[in-house]
C-alpha positions in Angstrom: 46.8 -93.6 71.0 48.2 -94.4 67.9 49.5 -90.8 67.3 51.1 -90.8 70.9 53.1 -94.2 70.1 54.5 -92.8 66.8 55.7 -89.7 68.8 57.6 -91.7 71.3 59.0 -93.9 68.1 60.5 -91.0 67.0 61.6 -89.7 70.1 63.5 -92.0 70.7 64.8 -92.1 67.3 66.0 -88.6 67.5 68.0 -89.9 70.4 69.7 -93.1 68.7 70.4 -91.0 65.3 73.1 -88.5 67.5 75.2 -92.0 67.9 75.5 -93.0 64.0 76.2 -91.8 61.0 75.9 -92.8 57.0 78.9 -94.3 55.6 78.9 -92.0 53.1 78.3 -88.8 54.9 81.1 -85.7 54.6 82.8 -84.1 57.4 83.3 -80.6 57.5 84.4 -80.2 61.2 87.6 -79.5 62.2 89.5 -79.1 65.7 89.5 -75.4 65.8 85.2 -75.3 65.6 84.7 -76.6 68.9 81.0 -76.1 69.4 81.1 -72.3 69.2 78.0 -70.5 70.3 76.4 -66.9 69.2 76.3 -63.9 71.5 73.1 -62.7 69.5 70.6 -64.2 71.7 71.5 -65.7 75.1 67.5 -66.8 75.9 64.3 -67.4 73.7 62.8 -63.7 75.2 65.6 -62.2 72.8 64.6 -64.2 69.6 62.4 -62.6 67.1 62.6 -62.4 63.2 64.9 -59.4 62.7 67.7 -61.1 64.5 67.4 -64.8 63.1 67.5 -62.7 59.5 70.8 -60.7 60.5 72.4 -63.5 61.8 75.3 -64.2 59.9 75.8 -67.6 58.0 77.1 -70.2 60.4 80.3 -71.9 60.1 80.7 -74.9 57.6 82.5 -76.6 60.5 79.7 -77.2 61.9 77.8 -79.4 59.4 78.3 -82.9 58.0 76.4 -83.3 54.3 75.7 -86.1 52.0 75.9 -85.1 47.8 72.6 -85.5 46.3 71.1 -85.1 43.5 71.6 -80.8 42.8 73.9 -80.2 45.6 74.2 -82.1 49.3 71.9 -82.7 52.0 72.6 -81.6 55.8 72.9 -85.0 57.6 73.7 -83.8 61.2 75.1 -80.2 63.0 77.1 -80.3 65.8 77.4 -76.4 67.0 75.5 -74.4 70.1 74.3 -71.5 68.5 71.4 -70.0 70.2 70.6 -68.6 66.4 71.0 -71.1 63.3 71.6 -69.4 60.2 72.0 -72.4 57.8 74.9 -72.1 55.0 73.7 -72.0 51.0 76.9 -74.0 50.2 78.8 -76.5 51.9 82.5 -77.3 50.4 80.9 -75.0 47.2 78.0 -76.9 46.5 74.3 -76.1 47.3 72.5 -77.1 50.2 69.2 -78.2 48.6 67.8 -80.4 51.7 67.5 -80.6 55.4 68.1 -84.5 56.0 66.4 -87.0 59.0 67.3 -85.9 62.6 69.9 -83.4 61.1 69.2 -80.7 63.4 67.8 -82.6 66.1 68.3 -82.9 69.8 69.5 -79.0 70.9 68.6 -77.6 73.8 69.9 -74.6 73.1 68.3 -73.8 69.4 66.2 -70.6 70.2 65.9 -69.7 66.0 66.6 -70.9 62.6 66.8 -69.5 58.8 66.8 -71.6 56.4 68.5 -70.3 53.3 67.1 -70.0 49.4 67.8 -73.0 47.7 66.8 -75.9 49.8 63.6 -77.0 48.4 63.0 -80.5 51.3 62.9 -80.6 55.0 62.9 -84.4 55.8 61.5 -86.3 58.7 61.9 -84.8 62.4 64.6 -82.7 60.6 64.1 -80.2 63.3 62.8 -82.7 66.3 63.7 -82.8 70.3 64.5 -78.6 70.4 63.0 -77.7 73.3 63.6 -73.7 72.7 63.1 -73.8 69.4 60.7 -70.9 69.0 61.0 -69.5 65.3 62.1 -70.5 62.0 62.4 -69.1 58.6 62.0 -71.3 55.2 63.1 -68.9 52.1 62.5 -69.5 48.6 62.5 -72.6 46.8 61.2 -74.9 49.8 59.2 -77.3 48.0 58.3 -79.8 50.7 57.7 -80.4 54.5 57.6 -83.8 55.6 56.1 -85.4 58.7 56.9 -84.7 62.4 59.6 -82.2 61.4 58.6 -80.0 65.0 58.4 -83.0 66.9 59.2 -82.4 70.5 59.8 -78.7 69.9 56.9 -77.5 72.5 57.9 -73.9 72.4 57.8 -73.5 68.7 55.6 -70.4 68.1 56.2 -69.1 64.4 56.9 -70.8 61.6 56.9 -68.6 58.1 56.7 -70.7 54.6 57.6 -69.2 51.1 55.2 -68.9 48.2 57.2 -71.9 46.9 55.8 -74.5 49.2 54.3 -77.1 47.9 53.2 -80.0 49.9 52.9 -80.0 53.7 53.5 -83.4 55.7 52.1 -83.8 59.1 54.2 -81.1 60.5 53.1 -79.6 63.5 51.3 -82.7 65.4 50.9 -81.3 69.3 52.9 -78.2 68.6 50.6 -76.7 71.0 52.3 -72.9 71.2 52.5 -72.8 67.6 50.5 -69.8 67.2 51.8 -68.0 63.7 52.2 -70.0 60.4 50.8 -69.2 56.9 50.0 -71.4 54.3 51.1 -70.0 50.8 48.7 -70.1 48.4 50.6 -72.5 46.1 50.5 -75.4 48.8 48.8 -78.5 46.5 48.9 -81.1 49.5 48.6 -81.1 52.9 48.5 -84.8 55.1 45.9 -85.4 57.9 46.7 -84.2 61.0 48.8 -81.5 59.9 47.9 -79.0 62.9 46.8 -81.9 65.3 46.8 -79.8 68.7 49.0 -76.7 68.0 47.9 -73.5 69.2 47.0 -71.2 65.8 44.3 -69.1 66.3 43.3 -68.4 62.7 44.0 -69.8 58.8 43.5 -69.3 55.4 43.2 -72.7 53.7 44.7 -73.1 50.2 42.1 -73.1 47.1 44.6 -75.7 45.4 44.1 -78.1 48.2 40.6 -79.2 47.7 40.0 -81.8 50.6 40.8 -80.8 54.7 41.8 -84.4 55.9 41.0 -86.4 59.3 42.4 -84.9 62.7 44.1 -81.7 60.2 42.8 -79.4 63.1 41.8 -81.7 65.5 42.5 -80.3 69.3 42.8 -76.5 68.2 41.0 -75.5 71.2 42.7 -71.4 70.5 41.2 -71.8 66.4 38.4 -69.2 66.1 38.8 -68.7 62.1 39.3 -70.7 59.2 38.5 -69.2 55.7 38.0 -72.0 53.2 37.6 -71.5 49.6 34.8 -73.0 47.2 37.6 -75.1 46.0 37.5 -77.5 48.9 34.7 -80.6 48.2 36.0 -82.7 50.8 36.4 -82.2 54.9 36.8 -85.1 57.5 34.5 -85.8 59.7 37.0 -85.1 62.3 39.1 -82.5 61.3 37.9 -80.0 63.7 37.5 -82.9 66.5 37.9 -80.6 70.2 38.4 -77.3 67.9 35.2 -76.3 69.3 35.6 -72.5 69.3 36.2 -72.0 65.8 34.3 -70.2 63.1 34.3 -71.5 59.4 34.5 -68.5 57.1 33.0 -69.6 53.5 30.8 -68.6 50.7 27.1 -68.7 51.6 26.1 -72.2 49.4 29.4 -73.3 49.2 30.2 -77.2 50.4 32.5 -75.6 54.1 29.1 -73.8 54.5 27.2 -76.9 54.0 29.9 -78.7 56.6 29.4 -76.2 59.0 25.8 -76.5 59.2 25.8 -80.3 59.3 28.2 -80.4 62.3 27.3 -77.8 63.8 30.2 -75.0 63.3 29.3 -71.6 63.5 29.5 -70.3 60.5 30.5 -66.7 58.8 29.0 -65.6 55.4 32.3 -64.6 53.4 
């Protein structure tokens, strides 16, 4: 209940942010940029990696940015592009974050690339996209914060760099989400991180040593999950309603342990 509450909160949130702005905020649109839209994709059926990676950058017209601390932050987009291929410089700086709400509330947002460089995505950065179905983080993303996918129920593939660092609550009830990897640098990842998506198999981090409460709660399509001897500590509940998947682990190890305990079928690694 308290996890369906907080997605309404922020919702709505997504909603009221379109009608405001920071004071300080810089705006790069201009009268000739009036909203213009890409010809590369004219439904989500067309979307697929090679043709969010060929897309050209889009427009600077279509961004307003705050500076920050090693270049600016995205604070809001205004353009229709079925296909988002985020600039690496706005006005000659470097885009080095993804800001609250900034690329929120599209209908038409099918796929996005991320470019090099921008090392934070922000709260519900990418929220309320109802064809959002695939998007690309390059190198140098460092963080993911919490309820970035919110409202995005045909997201399907997300892809992280080797960068990645710490992963937020991301993908809560992102129930098509079936492709996403987890580099092998990740250090953190929050509770309820794949709360009711759609994945159908993992490899957990051996930097990340505990699996928090609800991280895989719901995943009714989760059939594998190989977990390292690095991991001491798993919720009680993180695999609440993921009742068809197999923990793959080293015979002796604690997820082996787990499994047993709680009645997990289990797979000798």
């Amino acid at each position: 209940m308290k996890k369906k509450i907080l997605s309404i909160v922020l919702i709505l949130s997504l909603s009221l942010c379109v009608l405001s702005s920071c004071s300080n905020e810089k705006d790069t649109t201009g009268s000739t940029a009036a909203n213009p839209t890409n010809s590369a994709a004219t439904g989500t059926a067309a979307i697929s990696r090679e043709t969010i990676l060929a897309e050209p950058e889009a427009s600077a017209d279509l961004f307003k940015f705050t500076e920050v601390e090693g270049g600016v932050s995205i604070t809001s987009y205004t353009g229709k592009l079925s296909i988002l291929s985020i600039p690496k410089q706005l006005e000659g700086k470097p885009v080095v974050s993804i800001g609250e709400n900034a690329i929120a509330n599209h209908d038409e947002l099918a796929g996005v690339l991320v470019p090099a460089g921008v090392s934070s995505i922000k709260t519900t950065a990418f929220g309320n996209n109802p064809a959002l179905k695939i998007v690309i983080f390059s190198d140098g993303l460092k963080e993911v914060g919490d309820y970035v996918f919110v409202n995005c129920p045909n997201l399907e593939e997300v892809s992280f760099p080797e960068s990645l660092e710490a992963i937020g609550e991301v993908f809560a009830s992102n129930k098509n989400l079936k492709t996403v990897n987890i580099p092998s640098g990740v250090k953190s990842i929050s509770s309820g991180a794949f709360y009711y998506t759609g994945i159908t198999s993992i490899a957990w981090p051996a930097a990340v040593s505990e699996i928090k409460s609800l991280t895989f709660a719901g995943c009714e399509a989760l059939e594998k999950i190989t977990i390292p001897d690095s991991v001491t500590a798993i919720a009680d509940n993180a695999f609440e309603k993921a009742a068809n998947v197999t923990i793959v682990a080293s015979s002796g190890s604690y997820a082996a342990q787990y499994a047993s305990e709680k009645g997990i079928k289990f797979e000798a690694a």
